[in-house]
N, C-alpha and C positions, 0 to 999 in steps of 0.2 A: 515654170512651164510657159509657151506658148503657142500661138496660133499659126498654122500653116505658112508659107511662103515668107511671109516678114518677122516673125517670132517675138511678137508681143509680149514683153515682160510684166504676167503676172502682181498688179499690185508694186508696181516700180517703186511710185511718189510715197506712197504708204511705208514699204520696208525700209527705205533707204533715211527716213524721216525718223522713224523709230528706234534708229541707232544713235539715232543724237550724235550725230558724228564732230569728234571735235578735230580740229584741222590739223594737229601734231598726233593724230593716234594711232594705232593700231588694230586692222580689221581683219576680219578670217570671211569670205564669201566660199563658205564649204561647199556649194552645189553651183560652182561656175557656169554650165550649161554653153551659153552663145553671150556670156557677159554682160547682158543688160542690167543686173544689180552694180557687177563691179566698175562698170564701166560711169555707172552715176555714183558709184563710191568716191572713185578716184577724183572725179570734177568735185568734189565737197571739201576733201581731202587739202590739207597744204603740202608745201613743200615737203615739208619733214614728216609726212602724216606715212602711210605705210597699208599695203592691202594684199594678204595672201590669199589665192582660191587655190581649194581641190575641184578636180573632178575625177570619175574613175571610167571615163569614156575615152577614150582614143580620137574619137574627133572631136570631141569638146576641146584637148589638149591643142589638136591640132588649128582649129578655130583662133585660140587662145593664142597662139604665135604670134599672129599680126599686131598683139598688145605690146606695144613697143613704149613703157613705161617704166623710169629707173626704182617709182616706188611700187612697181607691182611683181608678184612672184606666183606663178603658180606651178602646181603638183600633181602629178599624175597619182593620185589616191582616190580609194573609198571615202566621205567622207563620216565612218565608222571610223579611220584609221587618224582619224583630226588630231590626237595627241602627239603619234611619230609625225603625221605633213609638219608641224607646230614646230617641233624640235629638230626635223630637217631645217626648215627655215631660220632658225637661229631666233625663235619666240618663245620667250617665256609666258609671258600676258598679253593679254589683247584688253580693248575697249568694247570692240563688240564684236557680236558671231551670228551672222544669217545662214539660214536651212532654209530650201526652195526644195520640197522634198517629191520623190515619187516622178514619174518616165515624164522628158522632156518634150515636145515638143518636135524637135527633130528626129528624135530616135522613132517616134510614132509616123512620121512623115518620111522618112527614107524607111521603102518598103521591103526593102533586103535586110532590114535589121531583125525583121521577122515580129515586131511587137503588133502588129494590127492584124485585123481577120480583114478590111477592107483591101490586103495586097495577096495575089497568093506568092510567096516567098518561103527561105530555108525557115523552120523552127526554131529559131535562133534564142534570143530575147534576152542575153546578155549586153548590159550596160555597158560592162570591161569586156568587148571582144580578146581580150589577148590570155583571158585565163578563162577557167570554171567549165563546168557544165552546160549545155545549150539545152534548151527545155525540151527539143527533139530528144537526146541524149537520156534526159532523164523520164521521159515517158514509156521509153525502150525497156526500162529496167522496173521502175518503180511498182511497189507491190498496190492491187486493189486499194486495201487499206489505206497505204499513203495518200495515193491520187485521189480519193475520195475527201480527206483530211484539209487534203491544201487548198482542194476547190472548195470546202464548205468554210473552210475559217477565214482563208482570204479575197476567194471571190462571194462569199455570205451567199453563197447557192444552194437552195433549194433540191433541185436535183444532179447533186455531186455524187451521189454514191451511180445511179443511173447512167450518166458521164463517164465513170471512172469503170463501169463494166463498160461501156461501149466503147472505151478506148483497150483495155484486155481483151478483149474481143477481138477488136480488130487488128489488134501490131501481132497478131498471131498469122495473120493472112496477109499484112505486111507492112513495112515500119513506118510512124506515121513522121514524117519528115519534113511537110511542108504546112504551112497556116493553113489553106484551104482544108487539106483533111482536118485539119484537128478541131476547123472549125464545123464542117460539116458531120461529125459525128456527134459534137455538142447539139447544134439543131435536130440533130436525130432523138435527141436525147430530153432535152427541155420540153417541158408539153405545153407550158402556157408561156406568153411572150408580156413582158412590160411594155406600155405601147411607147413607141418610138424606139426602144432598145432591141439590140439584134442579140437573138439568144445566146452569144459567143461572148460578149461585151464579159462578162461578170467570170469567166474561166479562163479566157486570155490575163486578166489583173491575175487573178490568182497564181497561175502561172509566171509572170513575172514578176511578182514580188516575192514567190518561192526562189525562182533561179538564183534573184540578186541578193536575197535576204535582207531586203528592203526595212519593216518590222522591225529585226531582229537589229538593224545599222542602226536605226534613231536610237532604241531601247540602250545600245551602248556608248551612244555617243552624246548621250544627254549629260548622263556626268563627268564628262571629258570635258565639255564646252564650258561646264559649270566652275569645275579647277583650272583651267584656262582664264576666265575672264576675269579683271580686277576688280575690286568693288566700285562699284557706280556702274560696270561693265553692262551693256544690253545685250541679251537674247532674241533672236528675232525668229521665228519659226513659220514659213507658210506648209500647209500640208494640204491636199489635194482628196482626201477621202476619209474615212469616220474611222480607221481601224489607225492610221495615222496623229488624226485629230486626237483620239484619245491618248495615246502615249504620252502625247506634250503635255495635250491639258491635265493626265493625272500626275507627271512629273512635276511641272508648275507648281501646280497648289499643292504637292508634297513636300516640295522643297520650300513655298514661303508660309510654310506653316513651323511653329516650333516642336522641336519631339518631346514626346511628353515624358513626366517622370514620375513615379511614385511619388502618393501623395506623403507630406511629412520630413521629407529629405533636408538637413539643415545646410539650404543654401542660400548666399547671396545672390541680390536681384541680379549682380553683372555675373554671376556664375550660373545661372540660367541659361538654357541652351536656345540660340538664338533663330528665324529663319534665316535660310542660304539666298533666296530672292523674294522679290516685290514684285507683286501683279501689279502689269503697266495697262491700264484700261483694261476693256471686254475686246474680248475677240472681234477680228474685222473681216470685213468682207468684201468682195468687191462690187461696188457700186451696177445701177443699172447701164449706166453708159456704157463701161467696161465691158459686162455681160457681152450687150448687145453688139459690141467690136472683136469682142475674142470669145465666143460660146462656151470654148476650154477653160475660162476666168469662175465660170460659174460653181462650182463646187469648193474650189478655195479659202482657206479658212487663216486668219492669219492671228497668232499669239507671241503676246512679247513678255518678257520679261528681266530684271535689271538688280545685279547680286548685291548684297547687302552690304 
């Protein structure tokens, strides 16, 4: 993620350091964006070293042209789909694999994308314009029930069910097609306000992590990244909100924990099942400088971890 106009990369020195990057290796920058991870990959990197990114945004891809570098490759993928990007490219293992997770920076900033309540634009809030359903699209159709479901589990809203009659209500009388409606039927809807938050803030997220199936990408692309990388391999994960945060950190500490076995079982110490990774330090954060240079910094949570 970053901040308006220059696009500040999120915790740069941090992730890029956490990869332990060795000069002949092999990297995966899964969530490309405007290339400020990979583009400080690449400077670390030697000759022979090597750095694949996805991204599944059309101007990310397009951004990503002007990287005129023999050892960089990138993918126009989800990066849920990291296993095929992986075997497109002609990788078997890598060394390390950074996640920069959750809406960019740009996509929040170009108002025709439709992710802000601060532009009034089409209802968009697809990440891959070139497939899927637009959140307009799915508002149109989706039953009470749903709409009430996505706004309380991913925007952790309060009054989602309230929201989600005020939005059946109103695409009766006619379709809600632009950010402004959908945000001014939320504000009709919200009765108490978080101070300094606009009561739209927490059903726009929800809304676009439903469209992109954001959640549901980490969740499977966790142990993709994990049979991907060689052992010594780093994980680098930044995630940007708490429903995020926890998939990694409970994957992490499931995976470098051992699985357990009945007790009594007549085995050897090396036939003991071992864990898949190693926690690299405590969670990071970005410092107060950063904060106060990029306000977007502030929520970011950054977890590494390095296969056994």
């Amino acid at each position: 993620m970053s901040s308006g106009g220059a696009h500040v990369t999120v915790l740069l020195d941090e992730a890029v350091d956490s990869l332990a990057i060795k000069q002949d290796g092999v990297y995966v920058d899964a969530t490309f964006g405007r290339g400020g991870h990979s583009r400080r990959i690449l400077s670390a990197l030697g000759d022979s070293g090597r750095l694949v990114a996805l991204d599944r945004d059309p101007q990310a891809i397009a951004a990503g042209a002007a990287m005129a570098d023999r050892r960089f490759q990138l993918v126009h993928r989800a990066f849920g789909e990291l296993a095929e990007a992986a075997a497109e490219a002609g990788v078997a293992s890598v060394d390390g694999i950074l996640f920069d997770v959750g809406v960019s920076s740009p996509q929040i900033d170009d108002g025709e994308r439709g992710f802000s309540f601060r532009y009034d634009a089409p209802l968009d809030m697809r990440m891959d314009t070139t497939q899927g359903e637009t959140a307009a699209e799915w508002l149109a159709r989706a039953e009470l029930r749903e709409i009430t479901e996505v706004i309380k589990n991913y925007g952790e809203e309060r009054f989602a069910f309230q929201i989600a009659k005020k939005v059946v209500a109103a695409r009766v009388e006619q379709p809600i097609v632009t950010t402004a409606q959908f945000a001014a039927l939320v504000r009709e809807a919200v009765r108490t306000r978080e101070p300094g938050q606009d009561p739209a803030t927490r059903s726009f997220q929800a809304l676009r992590i439903h469209i992109n199936q954001e959640l549901r990408q980490l969740e499977v692309v966790l142990p993709q990244a994990l049979e991907l990388l060689k052992p010594g391999g780093r994980l680098v994960v930044i995630s940007f909100h708490s429903l995020e945060d926890r998939i990694v950190k409970n994957f992490m500490r499931a995976q470098s924990t051992a699985d357990s076995l009945p007790k009594g079982l007549p085995l050897r110490a090396d036939q003991l099942p071992q864990p898949k990774l190693r926690l690299i330090g405590k969670a990071i954060k970005p410092g107060a400088a950063e904060v106060a240079a990029n306000p977007r910094a502030r929520s970011a949570v950054m977890r590494v971890a390095e296969k056994v």
